[in-house]
N, C-alpha and C positions, 0 to 999 in steps of 0.2 A: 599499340591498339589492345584493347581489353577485348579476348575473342573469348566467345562460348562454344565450345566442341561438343556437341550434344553427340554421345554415343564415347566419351573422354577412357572406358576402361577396356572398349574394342580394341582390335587389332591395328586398323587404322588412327581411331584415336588417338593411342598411345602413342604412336607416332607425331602425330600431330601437335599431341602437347607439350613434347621434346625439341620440337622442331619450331614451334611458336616462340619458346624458350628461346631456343638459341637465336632465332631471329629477331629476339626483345623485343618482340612482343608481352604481353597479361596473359597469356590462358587460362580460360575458367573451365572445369570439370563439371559438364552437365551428368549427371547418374542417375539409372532409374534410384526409386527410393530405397530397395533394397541391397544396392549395390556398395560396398566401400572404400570410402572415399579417403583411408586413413593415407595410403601415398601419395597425394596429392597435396593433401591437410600438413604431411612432412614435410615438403616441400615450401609451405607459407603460402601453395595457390588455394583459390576461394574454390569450393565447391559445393554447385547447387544441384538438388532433386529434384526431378523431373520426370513425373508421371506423364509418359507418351500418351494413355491413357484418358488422361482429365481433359477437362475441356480446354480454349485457346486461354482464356482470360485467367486461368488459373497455373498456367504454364509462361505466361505474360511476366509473371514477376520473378521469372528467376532468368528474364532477357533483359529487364526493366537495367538502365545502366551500362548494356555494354555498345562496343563499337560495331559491331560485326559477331554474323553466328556461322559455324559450320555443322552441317547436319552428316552426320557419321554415324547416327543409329542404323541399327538393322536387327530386324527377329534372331537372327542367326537360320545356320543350315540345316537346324536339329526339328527347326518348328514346323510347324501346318500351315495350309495357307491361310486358313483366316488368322491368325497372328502376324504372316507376313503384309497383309491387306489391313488389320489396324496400326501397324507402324510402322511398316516402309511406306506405305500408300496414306495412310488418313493420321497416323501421329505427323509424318512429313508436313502436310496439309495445316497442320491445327501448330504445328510448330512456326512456319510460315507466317499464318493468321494472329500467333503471338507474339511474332517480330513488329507486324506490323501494330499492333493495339503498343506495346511499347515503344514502338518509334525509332525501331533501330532497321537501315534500310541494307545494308550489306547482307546478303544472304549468301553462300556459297553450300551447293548442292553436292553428293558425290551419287551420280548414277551408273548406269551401265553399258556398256559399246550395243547397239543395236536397240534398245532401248524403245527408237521412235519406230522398228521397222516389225511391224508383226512377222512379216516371211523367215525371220532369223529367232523366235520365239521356241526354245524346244524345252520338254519335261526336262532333268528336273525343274530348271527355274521357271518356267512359265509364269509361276503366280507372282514371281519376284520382277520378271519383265513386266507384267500387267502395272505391278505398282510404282515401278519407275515412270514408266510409262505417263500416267496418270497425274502422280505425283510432279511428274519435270513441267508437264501442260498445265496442271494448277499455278506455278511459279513462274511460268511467262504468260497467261493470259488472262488467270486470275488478281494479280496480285502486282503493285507496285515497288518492290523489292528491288535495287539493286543488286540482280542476281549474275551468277557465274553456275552454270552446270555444268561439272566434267566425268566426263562418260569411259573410263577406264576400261581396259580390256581385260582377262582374266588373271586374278589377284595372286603375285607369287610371293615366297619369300624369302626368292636371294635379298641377297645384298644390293640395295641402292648404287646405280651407277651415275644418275645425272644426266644420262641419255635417254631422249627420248622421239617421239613424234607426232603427230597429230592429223590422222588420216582419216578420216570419215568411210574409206571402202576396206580398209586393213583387216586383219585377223591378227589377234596375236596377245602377247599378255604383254605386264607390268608390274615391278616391285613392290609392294604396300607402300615400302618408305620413299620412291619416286613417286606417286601417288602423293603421299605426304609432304611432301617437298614443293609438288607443284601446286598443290593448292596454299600453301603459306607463299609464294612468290604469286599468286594469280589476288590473292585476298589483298596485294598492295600496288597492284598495276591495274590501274583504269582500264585499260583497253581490253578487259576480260570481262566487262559488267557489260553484262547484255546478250554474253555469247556461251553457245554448247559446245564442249570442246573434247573431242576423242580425244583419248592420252593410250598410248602405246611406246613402249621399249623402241629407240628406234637411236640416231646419230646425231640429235643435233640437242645441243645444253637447251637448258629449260627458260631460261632468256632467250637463245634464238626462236622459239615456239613462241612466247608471248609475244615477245617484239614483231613476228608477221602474223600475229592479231589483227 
C-alpha cells in the first residue's frame, strides 16, 4: 500500500516510516513546507508538502494517489494553544476533508487515552485533549472515511516490546515504536475500520488485540 504519514519527520512518524518499510508497504513523507525532506529523498521515498495550514482542496493533492493516510502531525509541546487547535484540531479536520475530495477512504488517526472523557482533562494538555477530542468526533460523524482511531496512553521511549493491551478503563503508558507498530498491523486488518482503540503496554501480541476486535 502506498501510505502517507502526514507528520513523516515526528517521532512517531519516523517510526512509522521505517516500519511501513519493513512491512512493504510505499511510505510517503507528508512535511510541513519548511521541513527536510533530504532522508527520505535518500531513501527513493516520494515526499510531499503539506501546509496544515491551507485549505482541504489544496492539501488534496498531495493525498491525490495514495491507498491510505496516517495523521501523525502534531504542534509539538513547545507550542500555544492556538497552534495546537489549528493543527491537531482544524489541520486534522482539513486533512480529513482532503482524504475525501481525493478519494482515498483509509484514514488512520493517532489520538489520545481519555480523549472522549472531559473528567480526565488536565493542564498542561488540555488544549491538546480539546483537539482530539474534537478532531476524533469530526472523523466518525463528520466524515465518510474508513477510519481506525487509536488512542495511546502516554508516549515513552523504551524499546518496543510487542506487548500490549487494550483497555478503555487503564492508566498507563506505551512505546512510540509499539505505537508504530500497531498502527501499520491495524492499517491492514479490516476489523479496525470503524473502531477507537486504547493501546497501552500490556501482555498480549498486537495480533491477539486485533484479532478480539
Amino acid at each position: 500500500m502506498q501510505v502517507l504519514v502526514v507528520g513523516a519527520n515526528g517521532q512517531v512518524g519516523r517510526l512509522l516510516m521505517q516500519q511501513l518499510l519493513a512491512a512493504g508497504d510505499t511510505p510517503v513523507a507528508g512535511l510541513k513546507p519548511t521541513e527536510d525532506g533530504e532522508e527520505w529523498a535518500d531513501q527513493g521515498l516520494m515526499v510531499c508538502k503539506m501546509d496544515l495550514l491551507a485549505k482541504p482542496e489544496q492539501l488534496a493533492s498531495a493525498i491525490m494517489g495514495m491507498d491510505a493516510v496516517i495523521f501523525a502531525a502534531g504542534s509539538g509541546g513547545q507550542t500555544k494553544a492556538d497552534m495546537t487547535l489549528l493543527i491537531d484540531l482544524d489541520g486534522a479536520v482539513k486533512t480529513m476533508q482532503a482524504a475525501e475530495i481525493a478519494g482515498v477512504s483509509r484514514f488512520l488517526m493517532i489520538s489520545m487515552l481519555f480523549a472522549e472523557d472531559r473528567n480526565r482533562w488536565a493542564d498542561p494538555l488540555k488544549p491538546l485533549y480539546v483537539a482530539k477530542f474534537y478532531a476524533d468526533n469530526w472523523l466518525v460523524r463528520q466524515t465518510h472515511l474508513d477510519y481506525t482511531i487509536v488512542q495511546p496512553g502516554a508516549l515513552s521511549f523504551h524499546a518496543g516490546t510487542g506487548l500490549i493491551k487494550s483497555d478503555p478503563l487503564a492508566v498507563g503508558s506505551v512505546p512510540r515504536a509499539d505505537l508504530a507498530a500497531f498502527l501499520v498491523a491495524a492499517l491492514h486488518a479490516p476489523q479496525t475500520i470503524g473502531k477507537t482503540i486504547p493501546l497501552l503496554s500490556g501482555d498480549q501480541s498486537i495480533a491477539q488485540v486485533i484479532d478480539q476486535l
